[in-house]
C-alpha positions as CSV (number, residue, x, y, z in Angstrom):
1,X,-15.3,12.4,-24.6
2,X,-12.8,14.9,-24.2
3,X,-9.6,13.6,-23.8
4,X,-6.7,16.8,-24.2
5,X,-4.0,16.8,-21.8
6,X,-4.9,18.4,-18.5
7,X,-2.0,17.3,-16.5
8,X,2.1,17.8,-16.5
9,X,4.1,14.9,-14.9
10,X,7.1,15.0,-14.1
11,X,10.1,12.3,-13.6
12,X,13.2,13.0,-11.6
13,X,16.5,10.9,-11.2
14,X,17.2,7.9,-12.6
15,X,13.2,8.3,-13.7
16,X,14.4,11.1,-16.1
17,X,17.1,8.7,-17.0
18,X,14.9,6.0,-17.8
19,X,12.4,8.2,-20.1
20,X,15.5,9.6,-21.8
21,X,17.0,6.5,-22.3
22,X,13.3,5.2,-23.8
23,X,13.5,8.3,-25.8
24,X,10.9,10.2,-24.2
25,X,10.8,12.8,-22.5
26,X,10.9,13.8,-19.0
27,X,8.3,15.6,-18.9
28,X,4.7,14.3,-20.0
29,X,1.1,15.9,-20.7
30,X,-1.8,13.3,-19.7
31,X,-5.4,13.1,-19.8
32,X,-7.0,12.6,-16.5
33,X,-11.1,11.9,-15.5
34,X,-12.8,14.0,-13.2
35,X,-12.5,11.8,-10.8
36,X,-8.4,11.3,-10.9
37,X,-6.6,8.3,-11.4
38,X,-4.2,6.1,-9.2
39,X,-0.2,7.8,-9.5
40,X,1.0,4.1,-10.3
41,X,-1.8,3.4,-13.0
42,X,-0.3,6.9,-14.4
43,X,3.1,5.4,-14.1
44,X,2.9,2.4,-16.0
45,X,1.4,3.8,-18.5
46,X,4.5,6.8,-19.0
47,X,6.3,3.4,-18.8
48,X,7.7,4.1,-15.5
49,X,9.8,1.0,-13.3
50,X,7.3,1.2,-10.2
51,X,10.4,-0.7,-8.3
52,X,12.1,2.6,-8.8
53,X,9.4,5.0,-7.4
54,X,9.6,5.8,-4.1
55,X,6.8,8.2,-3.5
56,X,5.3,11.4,-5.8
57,X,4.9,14.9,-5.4
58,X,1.6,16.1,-5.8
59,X,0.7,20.1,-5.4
60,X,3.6,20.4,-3.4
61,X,3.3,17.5,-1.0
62,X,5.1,14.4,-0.7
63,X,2.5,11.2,-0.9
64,X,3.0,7.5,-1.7
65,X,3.0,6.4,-5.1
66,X,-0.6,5.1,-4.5
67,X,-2.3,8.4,-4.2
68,X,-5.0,9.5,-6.2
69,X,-3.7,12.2,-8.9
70,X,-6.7,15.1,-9.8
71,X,-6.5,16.9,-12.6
72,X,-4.7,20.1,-13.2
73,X,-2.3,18.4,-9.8
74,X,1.4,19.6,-9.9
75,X,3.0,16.0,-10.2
76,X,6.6,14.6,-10.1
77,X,7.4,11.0,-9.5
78,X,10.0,10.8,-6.8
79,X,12.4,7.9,-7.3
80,X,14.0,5.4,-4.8
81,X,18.0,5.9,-3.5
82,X,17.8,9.8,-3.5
83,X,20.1,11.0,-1.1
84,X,19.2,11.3,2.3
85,X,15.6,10.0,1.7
86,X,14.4,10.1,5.1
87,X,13.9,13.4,4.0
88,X,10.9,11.4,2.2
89,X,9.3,9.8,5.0
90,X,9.8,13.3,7.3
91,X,7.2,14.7,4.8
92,X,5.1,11.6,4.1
93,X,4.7,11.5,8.1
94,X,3.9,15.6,8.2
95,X,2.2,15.6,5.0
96,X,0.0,12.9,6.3
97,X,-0.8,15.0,9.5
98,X,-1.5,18.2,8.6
99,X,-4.0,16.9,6.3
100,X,-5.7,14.9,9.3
């Protein structure tokens, strides 16, 4: 089974923080199946606090953390308290449209 790093994640805010503190970096290669893998399972194992993740990035697009991450994605974990988050639930809401 091939198993080389085919997707970048990345962490921003206190996220970063928290890899940084962990002594890791913000920025991680990871292995993902054909078929993709839940953005939280990916998150706990980068060792992320799932309290603190408020939604993730994914090609672009704002999602909830519960969305289904494809290989080869552009990914970033958003984090909770970012200023003026409603900016968050704007795109979640528009996001979710325009792919309906």
């Amino acid at each position: 089974m091939n198993t080389i790093p085919n997707t970048t994640i990345r962490m921003f805010g206190v996220l970063h923080t928290v890899r940084q503190q962990s002594g890791l970096p913000s920025t991680a290669q990871v292995y993902l199946p054909p078929e993709g893998r839940h953005a939280l399972d990916i998150a706990r194992e980068l060792k992320l606090p799932i309290e603190k993740i408020e939604g993730v990035f994914v090609n672009h697009f704002a999602y909830p953390p519960d969305r289904t991450i494809m290989p080869g994605d552009r990914v970033a974990f958003i984090p909770t308290g970012i200023p003026g988050s409603d900016w968050l639930t704007f795109c979640l809401r528009r996001d979710n449209a325009l792919q309906n």
